[in-house]
C-alpha positions as CSV (number, residue, x, y, z in Angstrom):
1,X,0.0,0.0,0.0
2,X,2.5,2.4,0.6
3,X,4.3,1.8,-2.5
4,X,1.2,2.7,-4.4
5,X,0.5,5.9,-2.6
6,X,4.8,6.6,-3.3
7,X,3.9,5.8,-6.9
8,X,0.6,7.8,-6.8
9,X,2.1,10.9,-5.9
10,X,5.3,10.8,-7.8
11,X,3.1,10.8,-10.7
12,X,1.0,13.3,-10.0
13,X,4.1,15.4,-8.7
14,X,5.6,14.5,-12.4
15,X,2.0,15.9,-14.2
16,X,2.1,18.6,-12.1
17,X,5.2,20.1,-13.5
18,X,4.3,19.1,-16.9
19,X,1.1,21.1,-16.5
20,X,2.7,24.0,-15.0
21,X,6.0,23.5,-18.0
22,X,3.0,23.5,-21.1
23,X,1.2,26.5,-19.6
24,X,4.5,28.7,-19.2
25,X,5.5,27.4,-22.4
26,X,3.1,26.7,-24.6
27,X,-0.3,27.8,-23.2
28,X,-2.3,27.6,-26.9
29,X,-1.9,23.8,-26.3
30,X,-4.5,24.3,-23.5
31,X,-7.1,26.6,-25.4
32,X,-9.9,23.8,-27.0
33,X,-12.5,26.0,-28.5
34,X,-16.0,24.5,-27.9
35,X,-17.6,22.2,-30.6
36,X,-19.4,24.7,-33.2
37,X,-18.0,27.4,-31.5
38,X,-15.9,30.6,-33.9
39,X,-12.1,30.9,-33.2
40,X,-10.7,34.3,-32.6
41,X,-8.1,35.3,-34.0
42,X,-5.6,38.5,-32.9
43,X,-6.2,40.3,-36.3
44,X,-10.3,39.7,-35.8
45,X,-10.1,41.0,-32.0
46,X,-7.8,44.4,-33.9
47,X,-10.3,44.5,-36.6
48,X,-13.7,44.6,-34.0
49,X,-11.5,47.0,-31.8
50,X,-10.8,49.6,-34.3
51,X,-13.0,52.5,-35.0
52,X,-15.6,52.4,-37.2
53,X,-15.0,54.3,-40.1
54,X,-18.5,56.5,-39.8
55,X,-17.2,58.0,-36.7
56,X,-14.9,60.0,-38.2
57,X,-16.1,63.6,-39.4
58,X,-12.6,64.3,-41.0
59,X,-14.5,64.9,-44.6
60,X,-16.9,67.0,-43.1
61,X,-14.4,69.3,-41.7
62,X,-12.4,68.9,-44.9
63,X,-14.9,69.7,-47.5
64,X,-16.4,73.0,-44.9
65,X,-13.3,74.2,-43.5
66,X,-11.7,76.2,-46.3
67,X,-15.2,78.2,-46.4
68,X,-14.9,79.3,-43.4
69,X,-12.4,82.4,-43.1
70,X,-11.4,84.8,-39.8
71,X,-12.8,88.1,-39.8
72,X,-10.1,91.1,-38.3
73,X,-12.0,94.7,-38.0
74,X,-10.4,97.9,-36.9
75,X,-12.3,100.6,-35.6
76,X,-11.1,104.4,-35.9
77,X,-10.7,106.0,-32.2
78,X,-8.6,109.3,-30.4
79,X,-6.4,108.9,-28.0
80,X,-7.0,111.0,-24.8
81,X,-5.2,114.5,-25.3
82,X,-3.1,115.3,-22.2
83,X,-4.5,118.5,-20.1
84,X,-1.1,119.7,-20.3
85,X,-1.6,120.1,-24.3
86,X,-4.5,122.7,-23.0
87,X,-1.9,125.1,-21.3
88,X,-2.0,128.1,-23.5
89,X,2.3,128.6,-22.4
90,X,2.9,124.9,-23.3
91,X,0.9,125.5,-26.5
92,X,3.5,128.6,-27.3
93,X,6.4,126.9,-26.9
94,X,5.6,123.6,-28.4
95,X,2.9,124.3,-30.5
96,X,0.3,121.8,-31.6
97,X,3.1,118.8,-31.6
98,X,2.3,115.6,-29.6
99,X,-1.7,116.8,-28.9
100,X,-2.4,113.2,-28.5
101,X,-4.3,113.0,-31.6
102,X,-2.7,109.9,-33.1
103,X,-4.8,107.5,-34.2
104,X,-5.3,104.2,-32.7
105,X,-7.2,101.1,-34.4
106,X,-8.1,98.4,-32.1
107,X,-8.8,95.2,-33.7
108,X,-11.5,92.3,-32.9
109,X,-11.9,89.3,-35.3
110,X,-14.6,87.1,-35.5
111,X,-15.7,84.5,-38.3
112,X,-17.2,84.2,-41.6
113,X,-18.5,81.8,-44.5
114,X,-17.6,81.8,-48.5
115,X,-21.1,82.0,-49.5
116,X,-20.7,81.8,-53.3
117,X,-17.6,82.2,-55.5
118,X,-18.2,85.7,-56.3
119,X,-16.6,86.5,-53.0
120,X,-19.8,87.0,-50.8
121,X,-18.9,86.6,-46.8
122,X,-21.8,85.9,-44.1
123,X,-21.2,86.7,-41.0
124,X,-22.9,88.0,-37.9
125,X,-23.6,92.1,-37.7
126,X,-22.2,92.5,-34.6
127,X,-18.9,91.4,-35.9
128,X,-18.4,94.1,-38.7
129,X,-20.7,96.8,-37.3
130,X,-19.0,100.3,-36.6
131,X,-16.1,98.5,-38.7
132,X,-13.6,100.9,-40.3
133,X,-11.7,98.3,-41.5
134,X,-12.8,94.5,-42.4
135,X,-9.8,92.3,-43.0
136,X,-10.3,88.7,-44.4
137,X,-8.2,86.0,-43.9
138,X,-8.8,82.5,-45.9
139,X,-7.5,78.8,-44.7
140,X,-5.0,78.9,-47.4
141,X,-3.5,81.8,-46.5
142,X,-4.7,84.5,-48.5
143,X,-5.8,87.5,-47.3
144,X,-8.0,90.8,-48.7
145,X,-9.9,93.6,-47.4
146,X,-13.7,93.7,-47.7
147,X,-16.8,95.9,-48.1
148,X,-19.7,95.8,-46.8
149,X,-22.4,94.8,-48.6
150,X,-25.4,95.0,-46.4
151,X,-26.5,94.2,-43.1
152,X,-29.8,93.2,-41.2
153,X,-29.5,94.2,-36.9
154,X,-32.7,92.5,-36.3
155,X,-31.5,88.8,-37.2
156,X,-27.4,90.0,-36.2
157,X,-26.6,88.9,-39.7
158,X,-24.2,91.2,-42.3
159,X,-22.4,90.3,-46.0
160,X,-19.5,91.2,-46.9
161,X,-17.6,91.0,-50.2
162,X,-13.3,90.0,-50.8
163,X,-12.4,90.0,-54.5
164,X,-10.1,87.1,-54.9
165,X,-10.1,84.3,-57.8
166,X,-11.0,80.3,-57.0
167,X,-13.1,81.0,-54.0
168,X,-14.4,77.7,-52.5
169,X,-17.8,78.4,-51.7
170,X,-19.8,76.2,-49.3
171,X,-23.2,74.4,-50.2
172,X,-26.5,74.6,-47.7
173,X,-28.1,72.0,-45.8
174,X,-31.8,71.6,-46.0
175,X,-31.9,73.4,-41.7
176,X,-35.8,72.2,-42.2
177,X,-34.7,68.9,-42.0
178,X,-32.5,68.8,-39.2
179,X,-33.6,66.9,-35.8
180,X,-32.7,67.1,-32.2
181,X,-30.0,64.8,-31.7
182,X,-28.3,65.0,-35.5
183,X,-24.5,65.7,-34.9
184,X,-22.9,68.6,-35.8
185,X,-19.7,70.3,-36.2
186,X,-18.9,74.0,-35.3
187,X,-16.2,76.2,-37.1
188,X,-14.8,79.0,-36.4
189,X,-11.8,81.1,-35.1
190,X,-11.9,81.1,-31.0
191,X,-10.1,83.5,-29.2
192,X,-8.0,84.2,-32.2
193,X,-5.8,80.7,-31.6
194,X,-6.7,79.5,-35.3
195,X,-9.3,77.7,-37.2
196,X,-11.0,74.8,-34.6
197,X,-13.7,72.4,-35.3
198,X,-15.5,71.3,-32.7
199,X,-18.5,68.8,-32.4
200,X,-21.2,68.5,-30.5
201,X,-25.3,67.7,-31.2
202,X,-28.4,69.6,-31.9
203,X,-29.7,70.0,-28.4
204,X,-32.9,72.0,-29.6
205,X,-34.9,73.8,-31.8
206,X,-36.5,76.5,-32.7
207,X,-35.1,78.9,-29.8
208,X,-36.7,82.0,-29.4
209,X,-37.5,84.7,-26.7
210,X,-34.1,84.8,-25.4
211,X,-33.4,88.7,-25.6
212,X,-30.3,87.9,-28.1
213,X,-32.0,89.5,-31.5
214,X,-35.3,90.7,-32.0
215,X,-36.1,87.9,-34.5
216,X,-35.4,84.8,-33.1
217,X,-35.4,80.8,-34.4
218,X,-32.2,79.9,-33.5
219,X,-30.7,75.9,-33.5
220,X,-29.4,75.0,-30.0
221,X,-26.0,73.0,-29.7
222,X,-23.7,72.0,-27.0
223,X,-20.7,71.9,-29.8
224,X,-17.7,74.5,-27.9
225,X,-18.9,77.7,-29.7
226,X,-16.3,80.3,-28.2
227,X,-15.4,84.3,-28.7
228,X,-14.1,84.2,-32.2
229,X,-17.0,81.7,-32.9
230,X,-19.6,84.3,-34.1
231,X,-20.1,84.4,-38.1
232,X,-18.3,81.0,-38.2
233,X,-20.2,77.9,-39.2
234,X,-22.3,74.7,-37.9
235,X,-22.2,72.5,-40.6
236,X,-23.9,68.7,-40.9
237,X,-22.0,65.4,-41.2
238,X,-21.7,65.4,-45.1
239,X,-19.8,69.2,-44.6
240,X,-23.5,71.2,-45.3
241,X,-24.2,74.4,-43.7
242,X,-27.0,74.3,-41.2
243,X,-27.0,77.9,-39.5
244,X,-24.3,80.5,-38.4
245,X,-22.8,80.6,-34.8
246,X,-24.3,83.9,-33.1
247,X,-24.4,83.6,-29.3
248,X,-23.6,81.0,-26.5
249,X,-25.0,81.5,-23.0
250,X,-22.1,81.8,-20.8
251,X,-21.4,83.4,-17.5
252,X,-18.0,83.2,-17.6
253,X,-17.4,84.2,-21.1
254,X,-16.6,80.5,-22.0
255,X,-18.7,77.3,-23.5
256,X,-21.1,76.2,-21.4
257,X,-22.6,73.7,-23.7
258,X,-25.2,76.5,-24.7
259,X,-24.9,78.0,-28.0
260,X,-26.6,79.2,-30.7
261,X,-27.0,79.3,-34.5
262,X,-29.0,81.1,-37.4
263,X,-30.7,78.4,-39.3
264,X,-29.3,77.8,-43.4
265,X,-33.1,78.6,-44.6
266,X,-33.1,82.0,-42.3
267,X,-29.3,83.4,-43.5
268,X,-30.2,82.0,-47.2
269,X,-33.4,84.6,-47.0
270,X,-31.4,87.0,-45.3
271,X,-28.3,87.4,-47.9
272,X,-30.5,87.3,-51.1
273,X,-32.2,90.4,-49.7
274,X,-28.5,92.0,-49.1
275,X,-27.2,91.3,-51.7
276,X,-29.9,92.3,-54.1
277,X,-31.1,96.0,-51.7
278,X,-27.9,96.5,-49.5
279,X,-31.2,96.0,-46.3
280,X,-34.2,93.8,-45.5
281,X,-37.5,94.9,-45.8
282,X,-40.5,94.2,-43.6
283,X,-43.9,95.0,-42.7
284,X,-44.7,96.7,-39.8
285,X,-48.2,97.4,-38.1
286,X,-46.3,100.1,-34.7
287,X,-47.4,98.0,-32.0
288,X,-46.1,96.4,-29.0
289,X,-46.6,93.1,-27.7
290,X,-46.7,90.3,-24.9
291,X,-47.8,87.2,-24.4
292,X,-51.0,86.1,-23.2
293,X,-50.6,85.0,-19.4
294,X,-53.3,82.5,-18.0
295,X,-53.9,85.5,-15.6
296,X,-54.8,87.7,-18.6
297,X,-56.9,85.3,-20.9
298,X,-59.1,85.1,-17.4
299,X,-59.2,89.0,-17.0
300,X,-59.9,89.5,-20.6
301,X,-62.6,85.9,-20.6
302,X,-60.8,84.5,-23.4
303,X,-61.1,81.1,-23.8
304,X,-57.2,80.2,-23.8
305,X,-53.7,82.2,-24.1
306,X,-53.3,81.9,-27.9
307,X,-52.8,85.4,-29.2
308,X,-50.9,88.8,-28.0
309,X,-51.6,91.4,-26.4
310,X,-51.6,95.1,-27.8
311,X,-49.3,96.8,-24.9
312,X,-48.9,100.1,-26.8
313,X,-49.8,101.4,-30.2
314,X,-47.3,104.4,-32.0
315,X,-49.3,107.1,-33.1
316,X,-50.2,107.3,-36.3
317,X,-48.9,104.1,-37.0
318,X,-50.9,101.6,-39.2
319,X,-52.4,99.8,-36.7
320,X,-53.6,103.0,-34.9
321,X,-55.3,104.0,-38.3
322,X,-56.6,101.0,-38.2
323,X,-58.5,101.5,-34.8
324,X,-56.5,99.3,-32.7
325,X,-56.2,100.1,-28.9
326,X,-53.7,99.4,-25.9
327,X,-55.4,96.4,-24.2
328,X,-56.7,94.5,-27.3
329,X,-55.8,91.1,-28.1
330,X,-54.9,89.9,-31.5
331,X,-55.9,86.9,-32.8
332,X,-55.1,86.8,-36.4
333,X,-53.4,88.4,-39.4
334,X,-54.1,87.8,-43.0
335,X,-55.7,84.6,-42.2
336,X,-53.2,83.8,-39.4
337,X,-53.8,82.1,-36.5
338,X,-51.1,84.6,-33.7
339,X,-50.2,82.0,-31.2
340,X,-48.0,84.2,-29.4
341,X,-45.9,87.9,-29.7
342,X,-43.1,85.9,-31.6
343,X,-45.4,84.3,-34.0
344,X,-47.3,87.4,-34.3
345,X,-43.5,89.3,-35.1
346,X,-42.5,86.7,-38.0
347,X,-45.9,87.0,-39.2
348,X,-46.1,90.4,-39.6
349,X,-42.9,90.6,-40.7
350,X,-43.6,88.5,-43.9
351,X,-46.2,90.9,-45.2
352,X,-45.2,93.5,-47.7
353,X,-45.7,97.2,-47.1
354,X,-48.5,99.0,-48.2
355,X,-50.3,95.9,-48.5
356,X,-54.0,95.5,-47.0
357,X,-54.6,92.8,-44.7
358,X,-57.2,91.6,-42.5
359,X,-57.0,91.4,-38.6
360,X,-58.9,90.0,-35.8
361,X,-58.5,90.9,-32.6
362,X,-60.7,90.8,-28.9
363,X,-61.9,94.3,-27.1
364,X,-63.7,94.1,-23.8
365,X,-65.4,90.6,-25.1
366,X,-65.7,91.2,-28.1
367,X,-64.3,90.1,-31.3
368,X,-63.3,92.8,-33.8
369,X,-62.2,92.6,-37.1
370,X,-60.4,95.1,-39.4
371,X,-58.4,96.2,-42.4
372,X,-54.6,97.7,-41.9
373,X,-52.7,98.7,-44.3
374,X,-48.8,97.8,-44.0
375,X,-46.3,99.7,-43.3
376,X,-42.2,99.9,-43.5
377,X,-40.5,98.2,-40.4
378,X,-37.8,101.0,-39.4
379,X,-34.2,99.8,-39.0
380,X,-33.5,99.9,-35.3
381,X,-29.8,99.6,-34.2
382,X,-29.0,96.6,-32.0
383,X,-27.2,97.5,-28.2
C-alpha cells in the first residue's frame, strides 16, 4: 500500500510540473474551443476593436473648412489729449506737436462663410458693425480687405464681399430637416488661436425669446462655440451648412454647452435680400406686444392664451389707423392664427408694405375685425 501511494504521488508530482512547464510554455496547447464554437483570432479582436470608419467627421471638416475664413475689423478712435496740451504757455512753446491726436485702431476678429464664388462673406452684424476696417483672412493663407455689402441688426446677420479668384464656396443643408439629436460640427476662429472644429449635437430647436435678436429661431448646440466663434459655421455630417454661430450662453465668457445658430433657410433669405437691396424689408403694423398670461386670458374671458396682447400702439402708425387700442388682443393676421408675440412678429414681418390685410382681434369681449394697411418696419440699431 505504501508503494502505491509513493507511486501515486510521484506521478501526480511529475504531471504537475508538466502542467505547470505547457502552460508557461506553450499555453495555446491548453485553449480547446468548444464544438461549433468561432475561433478568434488576434487580427479579428484588432479589426472589432478599431474605429468604425462613420465616426470619423474628417471629410466634413475637410470639405467645410476652407469656407470658413477669420474676420479682423479695426475701428477708428482718439487717444485721450493730455491736459497739459490745454496750457495756452505749453501751447506757445511747443505748439500743436504731440496733442495726442494719433490715431489708434483696435482690432477684434470674429468669423465668416464663403457663400458663393463671387466673394460674398456671411457673418454675424455684430462682428463688422462700426467697422472701419474689415480684414479677411482665408485657410489657405490669402488675405484681402472687404466691403460691406449690407446688413440686417434685427436677425445679427451682415455680408460682406473680398475680391479674390477660385473662392471655394460652401453648399447649404436643407436646416428644415435637421432633428434634435443630429450631430454637428462647429467652425470657427476662438479666441483668435486658429481655425478649430469642434463637435457636438443639436440640443434643440427652434429657440426663441431669449433677448439675443429681435427675430429669433435659432438651432441649439452644445458643440464648444467660443469668442471668435460668431459668423463661423455649424455644418452637418456630409460638410453642409445648417446655420451661423451667433451667441452661446455663458457666465463666464466661455462654453457652457449653450450656444446658438442662425438656421441655413433664415441666413439664405437673409443674404438674397443684401445682396440684391444692401437691407431687409418688412412690414410693420407700430405695436407692441406680450404674451397672453393664464392670468390675462381670465381677465380679458378668453377662452385660452393663444394670441398677444396690444401693450402700446405708435401714433399714427398703421395699426392705430386702423382703430386698434392698448389692451386689445390679436388673434389673427391675414388669415393667421397669432399663437404668441413671436409668431405674431414673424408673421407680420412676412407681409409686404403698403399691402391691405385683414386682422382680428378681442376688445372688452368682443371680437373685432379690421383692415390695416402695411407699413415699413424701421431699422433699429442693435445695443
Amino acid at each position: 500500500m505504501k508503494k502505491l501511494w509513493l507511486i501515486f504521488a510521484q506521478t501526480a508530482t511529475v504531471g504537475l510540473a508538466i502542467w505547470f512547464l505547457v502552460t508557461l510554455l506553450k499555453p495555446a496547447w491548453l485553449q480547446q474551443p468548444a464544438t461549433g464554437a468561432p475561433v478568434v483570432t488576434v487580427k479579428e479582436s484588432r479589426a472589432v476593436a478599431s474605429a468604425p470608419a462613420e465616426l470619423s467627421y474628417s471629410s466634413a471638416a475637410k470639405k467645410a473648412k476652407p469656407s470658413v475664413v477669420n474676420i479682423f475689423t479695426s475701428q477708428q478712435a482718439r487717444q485721450a489729449r493730455n491736459p497739459l496740451f490745454n496750457d495756452p504757455l505749453f501751447r506757445r512753446f511747443f505748439g500743436d506737436r504731440g496733442l495726442g491726436d494719433e490715431a489708434q485702431r483696435p482690432s477684434s476678429l470674429g468669423s465668416g462663410v464663403l457663400v458663393s464664388a463671387e466673394g460674398y462673406i456671411v457673418t454675424n452684424n455684430h462682428v463688422v458693425e462700426a467697422a472701419d476696417e474689415i480684414e479677411v483672412a482665408l485657410s489657405d493663407g490669402r488675405t484681402a480687405s472687404a466691403k460691406l455689402i449690407g446688413s440686417d441688426p434685427d436677425t445679427d446677420i451682415a455680408v460682406i464681399k473680398i475680391d479674390l479668384p477660385d473662392l471655394p464656396a460652401i453648399s447649404f443643408a436643407d436646416a428644415d430637416k435637421v432633428e434634435i439629436g443630429d450631430v454637428v460640427l462647429a467652425i470657427g476662429n476662438p479666441f483668435g488661436v486658429g481655425q478649430t472644429v469642434t463637435m457636438g449635437i443639436v440640443s434643440a430647436l427652434g429657440r426663441s425669446e431669449l433677448g439675443i435678436n429681435t427675430f429669433e429661431n435659432f438651432i441649439q448646440t452644445d458643440a464648444a462655440i467660443n469668442p471668435g466663434n460668431s459668423g463661423g459655421a455649424l455644418i452637418d455630417v456630409r460638410g453642409d451648412l445648417l446655420g451661423i454661430n451667433t451667441a452661446i450662453y455663458s457666465k463666464t465668457g466661455g462654453s457652457l454647452g449653450i450656444g446658438f445658430a442662425i438656421p441655413a433657410t433664415t441666413v439664405k433669405q437673409i443674404i438674397e435680400a443684401l445682396i440684391k437691396d444692401g437691407s431687409v424689408t418688412r412690414g410693420w403694423l407700430g405695436v407692441e406686444v406680450q404674451d397672453v398670461t393664464a392670468e390675462l386670458a381670465s381677465s380679458f374671458r378668453l377662452p385660452d392664451t393663444r394670441g398677444a396682447l396690444i401693450a402700446g400702439v405708435v401714433r399714427n402708425g398703421p395699426a392705430a389707423n386702423a382703430g386698434v387700442r392698448p389692451g386689445d388682443v390679436l388673434l389673427s393676421i391675414d388669415g393667421k392664427v397669432v399663437v404668441n408675440s413671436a409668431r405674431m412678429l414673424d408673421i407680420i414681418s412676412a407681409l409686404k408694405p403698403a399691402q391691405m390685410v385683414s386682422m382680428t382681434f378681442v376688445r372688452e369681449g368682443q371680437q373685432i375685425e379690421a383692415k390695416v394697411e402695411v407699413g415699413k418696419r424701421p431699422t433699429f440699431n442693435r445695443k
